[in-house]
C-alpha positions, 0 to 999 in steps of 0.5 A: 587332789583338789583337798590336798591343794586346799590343805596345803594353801591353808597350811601355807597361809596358818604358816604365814600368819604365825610367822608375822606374829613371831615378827611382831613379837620379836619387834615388841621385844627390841623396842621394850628392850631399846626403853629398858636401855634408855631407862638404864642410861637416864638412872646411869647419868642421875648417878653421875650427876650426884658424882659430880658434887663428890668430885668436883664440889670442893672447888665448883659450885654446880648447877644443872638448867634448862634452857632452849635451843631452835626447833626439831628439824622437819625431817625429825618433827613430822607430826606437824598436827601435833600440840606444841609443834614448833616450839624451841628444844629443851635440853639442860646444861651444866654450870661450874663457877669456882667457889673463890670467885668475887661476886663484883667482879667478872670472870671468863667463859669457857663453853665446853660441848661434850664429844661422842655420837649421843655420849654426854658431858659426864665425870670423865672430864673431872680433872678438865673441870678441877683444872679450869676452876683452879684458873678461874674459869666459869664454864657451861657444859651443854647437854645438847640434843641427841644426848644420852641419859635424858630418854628415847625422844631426847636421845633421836632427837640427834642433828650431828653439825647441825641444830645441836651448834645451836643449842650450844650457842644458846648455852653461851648465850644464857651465862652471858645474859644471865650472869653478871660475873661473866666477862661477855667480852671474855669467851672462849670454846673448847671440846674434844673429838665431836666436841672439836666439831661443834666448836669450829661449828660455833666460831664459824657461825658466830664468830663475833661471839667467841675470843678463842677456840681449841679444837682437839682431835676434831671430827673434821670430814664427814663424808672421809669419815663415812669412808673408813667408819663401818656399816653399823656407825654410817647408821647413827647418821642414815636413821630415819630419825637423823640425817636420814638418808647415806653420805652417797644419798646426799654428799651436800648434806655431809659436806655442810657439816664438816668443819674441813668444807667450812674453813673460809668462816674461820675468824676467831684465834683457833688451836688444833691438835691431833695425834697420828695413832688415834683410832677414832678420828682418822690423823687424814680428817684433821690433816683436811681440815689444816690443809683447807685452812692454809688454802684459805689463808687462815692465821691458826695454830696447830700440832699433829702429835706422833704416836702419843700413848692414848690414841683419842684421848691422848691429851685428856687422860692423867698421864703426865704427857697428856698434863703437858699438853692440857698446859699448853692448851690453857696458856694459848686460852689463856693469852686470848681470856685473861684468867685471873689465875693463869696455870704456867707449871704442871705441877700447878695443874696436877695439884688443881686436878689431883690435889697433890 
């Protein structure tokens, strides 16, 4: 009997063993898969870089720089032994100045931050830049932390309405200093759906910076939206590597970067749209955010569109609705900007972003 209890505890502990090897592998397994997927993504934005030039080179001279925004946040950065802890964040961000600009002259600044949780500023906004470059827009479109294409560190180094405002700030901040042909007095900010975050973000904390903002369809309220998101999306936030902890962990933390708990810094002329059917930012997070703006005795314009086909993107995509709405947004821009060439019809936009 007492063989058998042996055999058995041995069978139980050989057993044990080979089911922590098999974990093991199965945990080098979907690491080696999540860097072949960050290999893949940085191939899939080099791709789309060369894309932009096809696209966009016509009408824009393009550009791609590095420049710095503050350090990684502690809770990121742990290793505080490690060489070079501290140092400012690198990240890259697009420059677009229209190619019939005059070099003794100076021209606005529209800051565009790309939207999407680690998406990143891609030929999707093809149209958008053939547009801002036919008024004579110049534009920075930044790749700020947390972005997708530039590798695993990049890519976890995510601060959802936190340091990635910085990093766009910055972006605005090296035209600014670096471009003579940019009017300093002339700058405007604007971005879709997380996009619209960091551009409330920018002219709530800087908003000596900024002569205007529009802020479509914007993530407004983190802690509702953790509410009617699911349990894999309240991750991108909870991982170790961002927020680190649930909006039920700590609803402060969520609370400071929603723009809807924010909206007593609003200083800078502000345009909001939104659309009741969009199935990514709830109609009910913008509605927080235009409710806590009129409680603050906030002068700000906005329009919650009915039902407009397209959902998220309904004033983004080439339909002849969404070009409608784009002119109205560049003519409220363009009463604060003075762009040399103002667009007033759309036929005058569809001719900048389709050519005919």
């Amino acid at each position: 009997m007492r063989t058998f209890t042996t055999f058995l505890t041995m069978f139980s502990l050989a057993f044990c063993y080979a089911q922590q090897d098999e974990n093991t592998e199965i945990d080098k397994l979907r690491e080696q898969i999540t860097d072949l997927r960050h290999s893949f993504n940085r191939l899939q934005k080099n791709l789309d870089d060369v894309l932009w030039y096809d696209k966009v080179g016509d009408v824009a001279f393009i550009d791609k720089v590095y420049l710095t925004g503050p350090p990684k946040a502690d809770r990121v950065e742990k290793n505080k032994t490690r060489q070079g802890y501290g140092n400012p964040f690198r990240f890259q961000s697009y420059i677009f100045i229209p190619k019939d600009v005059d070099a003794t002259k100076k021209y606005p600044l529209l800051v565009l931050p790309h939207g999407g949780v680690h998406s990143n500023f891609n030929t999707y906004y093809t149209h958008i830049i053939r547009e801002l470059m036919a008024q004579q827009y110049i534009v920075v479109a930044a790749e700020y932390r947390g972005s997708t294409g530039y590798g695993k560190g990049f890519y976890e180094s995510i601060d959802y309405g936190g340091l990635e405002i910085e990093d766009v700030y910055a972006s605005r901040n090296y035209m600014v200093e670096n471009y003579d042909i940019v009017d300093d007095s002339r700058v405007g900010i604007l971005g879709w759906s997380h996009g619209g975050l960091i551009s409330l973000h920018n002219v709530f904390e800087h908003p000596e910076s900024y002569k205007v903002a529009y802020a479509g369809v914007p993530v407004s309220d983190l802690i509702a939206r953790m509410g009617y998101k699911t349990q894999r999306y309240r991750e991108l936030y909870s991982v170790d590597y961002h927020i680190g902890k649930s909006a039920y962990q700590d609803v402060e933390e969520y609370k400071k970067r929603s723009p809807a708990w924010q909206a007593h810094k609003l200083q800078t002329p502000l345009l909001i749209h939104t659309n009741t059917n969009d199935a990514d930012v709830n109609v009910l997070e913008v509605e927080h955010l235009i409710k806590s703006l009129k409680a603050e005795g906030k002068k700000f314009e906005y329009e919650i569109y009915q039902d407009i086909p397209g959902g998220h993107s309904f004033d983004r995509i080439d339909s002849k609705k969404a070009q409608e709405i784009r002119l109205k947004i560049y003519k409220f821009l363009a009463g604060h900007l003075n762009p040399p060439k103002p667009m007033n019809t759309v036929k005058a936009l569809r001719k900048a972003a389709y050519r005919f």
